[in-house]
Every structure is written in structure tokens, then in C-alpha cells.
N, C-alpha and C positions, 0 to 999 in steps of 0.2 A: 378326459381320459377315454380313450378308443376301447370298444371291449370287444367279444367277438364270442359267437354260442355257433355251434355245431351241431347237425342233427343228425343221423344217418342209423339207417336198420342193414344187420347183417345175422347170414347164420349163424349159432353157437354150435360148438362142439356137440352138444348135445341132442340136436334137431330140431333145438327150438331158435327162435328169432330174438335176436337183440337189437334192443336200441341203444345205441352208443351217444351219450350227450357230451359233450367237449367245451370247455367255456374258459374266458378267463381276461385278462390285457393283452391286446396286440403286443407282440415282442418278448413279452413273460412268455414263462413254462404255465401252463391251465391244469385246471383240471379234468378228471374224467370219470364217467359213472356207464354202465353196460347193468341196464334194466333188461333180464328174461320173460319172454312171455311164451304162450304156449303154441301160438300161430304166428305168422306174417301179419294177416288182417291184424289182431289184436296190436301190435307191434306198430305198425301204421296210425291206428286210432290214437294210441301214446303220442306217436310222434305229432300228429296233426291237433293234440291238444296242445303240447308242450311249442307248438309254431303259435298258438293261439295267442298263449300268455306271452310269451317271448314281443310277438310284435303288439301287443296292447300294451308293454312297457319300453317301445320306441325304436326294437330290434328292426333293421330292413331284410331284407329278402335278398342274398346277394348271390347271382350267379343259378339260379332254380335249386332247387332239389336235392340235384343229383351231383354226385363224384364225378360222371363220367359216363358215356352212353356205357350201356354194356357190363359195368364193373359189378361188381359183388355186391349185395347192400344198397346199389342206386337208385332211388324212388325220384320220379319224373316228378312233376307237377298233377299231368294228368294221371298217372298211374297210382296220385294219393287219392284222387278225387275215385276215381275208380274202385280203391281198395277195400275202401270205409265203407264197411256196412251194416254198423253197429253189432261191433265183438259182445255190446255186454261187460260184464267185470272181469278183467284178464289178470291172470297169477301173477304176479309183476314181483317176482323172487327176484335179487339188488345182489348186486359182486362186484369189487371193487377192482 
């Protein structure tokens, strides 16, 4: 059974940074979860954890990063490496 997880940071209405997690079976409808936090960095950190666990449990890496040079929300490869600079505990207030 093909599965398939999504990772991506975008602004919120708010001014704060979301991470948007997307997951589910190829061809199904998935689900989806939009984690706030209070910066970008923080918001990175989330995400370069949740890539952690993801590929310790056999997830590949497909396509880098990013959505798209340039687009809203697209984190490079180097631009995660770069981001992370230890946020610390970030507010991670959950909306579905």
C-alpha cells in the first residue's frame, strides 16, 4: 500500500508560520493538520523534526523540499539547513 506524507511551512492569516502536514494513500483523499507557531525558524525546526521521524520509518525524500522555486511556504533543502537554529519550545497552537 503506497502512502505518501507532505511537509510544507506557509504564512498564517495571523503572522504567524504554519506547518501544513498532508498524509494519507496515494489516490485516497488524506488528511491534513496546519501546526502554528510563533516564527518561521520555529516552524522549520517542526518541520525538520517531523522529516526525521518520517524517514526513520522508511518515508523517501521525493522531489527536495520545496513546492516550487519562489512559491509561498517553499523551504529548499539548504534553506532548512540554514534556518534551524534551535527555536527552543515553540507554541505549536493545532487547527484543523
Amino acid at each position: 500500500m503506497a502512502r505518501y506524507y507532505v511537509l510544507s511551512i506557509a504564512p498564517s492569516l495571523f503572522g504567524d508560520a504554519a506547518l501544513i502536514r498532508e498524509w494519507g494513500r496515494i489516490g485516497r483523499p488524506g488528511q491534513r493538520r496546519v501546526e502554528l507557531y510563533e516564527s518561521r525558524s520555529c516552524a522549520v525546526e517542526a518541520l525538520e523534526t517531523w522529516l526525521q521521524r518520517k524517514r526513520r520509518r522508511g518515508y523517501l525524500l521525493q522531489g527536495g523540499l520545496s513546492r516550487g522555486p519562489g512559491e509561498p511556504g517553499s523551504v529548499s533543502a539548504r534553506d532548512l539547513e540554514q534556518l534551524v537554529n534551535g527555536c527552543g519550545k515553540a507554541a505549536g497552537r493545532s487547527m484543523l
